[in-house]
C-alpha positions in Angstrom: -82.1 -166.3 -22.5 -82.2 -166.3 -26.3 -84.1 -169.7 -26.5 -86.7 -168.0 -24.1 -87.2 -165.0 -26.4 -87.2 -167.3 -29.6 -89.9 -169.5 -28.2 -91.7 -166.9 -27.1 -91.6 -165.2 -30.6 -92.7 -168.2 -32.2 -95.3 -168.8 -29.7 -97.0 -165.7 -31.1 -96.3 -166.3 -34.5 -98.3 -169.4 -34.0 -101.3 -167.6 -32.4 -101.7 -164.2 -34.2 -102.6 -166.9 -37.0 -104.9 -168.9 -35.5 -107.0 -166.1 -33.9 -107.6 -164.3 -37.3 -108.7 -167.8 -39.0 -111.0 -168.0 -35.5 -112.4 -164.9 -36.4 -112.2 -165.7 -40.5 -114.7 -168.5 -39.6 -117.4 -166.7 -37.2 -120.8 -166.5 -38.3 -121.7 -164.4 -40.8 -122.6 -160.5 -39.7 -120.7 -161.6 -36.5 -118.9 -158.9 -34.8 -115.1 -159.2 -35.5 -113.1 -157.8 -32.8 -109.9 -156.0 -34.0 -108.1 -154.7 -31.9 -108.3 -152.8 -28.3 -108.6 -149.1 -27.5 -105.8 -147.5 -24.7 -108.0 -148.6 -22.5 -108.1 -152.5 -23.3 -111.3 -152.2 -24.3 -112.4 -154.4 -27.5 -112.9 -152.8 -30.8 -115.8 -154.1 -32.4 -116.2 -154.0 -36.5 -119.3 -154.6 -38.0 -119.1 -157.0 -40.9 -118.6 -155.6 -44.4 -122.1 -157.5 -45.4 -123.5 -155.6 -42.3 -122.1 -152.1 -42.9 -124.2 -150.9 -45.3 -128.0 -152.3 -43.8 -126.9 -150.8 -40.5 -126.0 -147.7 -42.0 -129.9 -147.8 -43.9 -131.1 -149.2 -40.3 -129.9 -145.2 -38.9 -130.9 -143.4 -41.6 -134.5 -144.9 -41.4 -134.8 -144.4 -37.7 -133.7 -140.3 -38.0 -132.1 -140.3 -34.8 -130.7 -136.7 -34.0 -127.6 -135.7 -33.7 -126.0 -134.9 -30.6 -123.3 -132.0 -30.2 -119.9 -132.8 -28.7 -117.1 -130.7 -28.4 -114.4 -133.2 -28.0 -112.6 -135.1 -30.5 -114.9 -138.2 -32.4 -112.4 -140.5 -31.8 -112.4 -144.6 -30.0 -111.9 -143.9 -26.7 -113.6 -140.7 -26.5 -115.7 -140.4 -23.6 -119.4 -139.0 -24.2 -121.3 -137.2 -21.1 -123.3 -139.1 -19.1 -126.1 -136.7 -19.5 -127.9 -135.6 -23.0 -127.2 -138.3 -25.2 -129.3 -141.2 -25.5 -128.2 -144.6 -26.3 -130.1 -146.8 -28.7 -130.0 -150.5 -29.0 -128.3 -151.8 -32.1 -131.2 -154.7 -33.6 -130.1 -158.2 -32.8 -129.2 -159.1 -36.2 -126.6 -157.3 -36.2 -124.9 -159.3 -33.4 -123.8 -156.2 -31.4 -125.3 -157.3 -27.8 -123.1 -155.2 -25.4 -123.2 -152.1 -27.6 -126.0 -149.0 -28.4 -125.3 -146.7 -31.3 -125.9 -142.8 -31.3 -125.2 -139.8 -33.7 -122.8 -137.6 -32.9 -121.8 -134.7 -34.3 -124.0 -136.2 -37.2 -121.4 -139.5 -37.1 -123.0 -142.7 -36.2 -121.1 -144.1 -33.1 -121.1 -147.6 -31.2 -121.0 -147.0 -27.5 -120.2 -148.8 -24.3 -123.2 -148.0 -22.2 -121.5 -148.6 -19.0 -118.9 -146.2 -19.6 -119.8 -143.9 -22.4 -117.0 -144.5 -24.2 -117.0 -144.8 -28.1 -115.8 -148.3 -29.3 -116.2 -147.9 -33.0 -116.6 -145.1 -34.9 -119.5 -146.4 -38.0 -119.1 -143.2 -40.3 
């Protein structure tokens, strides 16, 4: 039983590793996923290079703000009615994801099920 649970420890010790230098080596402005919300779903980070020109891409396009009662948190869960969705520009390699303003907080969104996957500030 103990060799199982030491292999298995060093199996993961191996590949925690090797999946950050994956990611460490990903085109630049990539998407770097980080982690999972409760629900499994990825979290997706922006680079650092990219932060700051999508943040200016926003600001440009004055999209309102939409007003949520709940909690801006990954995970939350926006209605399916009276917020609109906008496509992040292919630069920034976010495919799968639109952005919105929330409660005057830029937020990355799973179209498919409203959910917030990254909160951008």
């Amino acid at each position: 039983m103990r060799i199982r649970i030491v292999t298995g420890a060093a199996v993961l010790a191996l590949l925690i590793p090797a999946a950050a230098y994956a990611q460490a080596g990903a085109a630049p402005g990539a998407p770097v996923i980080v982690g999972s919300t409760p629900a499994g779903a990825p979290v997706v980070v922006l680079s650092d290079a990219n932060m700051p020109k999508f943040r200016e891409y926003v600001v440009r396009e004055h999209v309102p703000s939409y007003r949520y009662s709940g909690d801006i948190v990954i995970g939350a869960e926006l209605p399916m009615a009276g917020v609109t969705f906008y496509e992040v520009p292919p630069e920034f390699g976010v495919r799968e994801y639109r952005y919105t303003i929330v409660n005057d907080r830029t937020v990355l969104v799973d179209p498919r099920t409203h959910r917030i996957v990254q909160i951008i500030g």
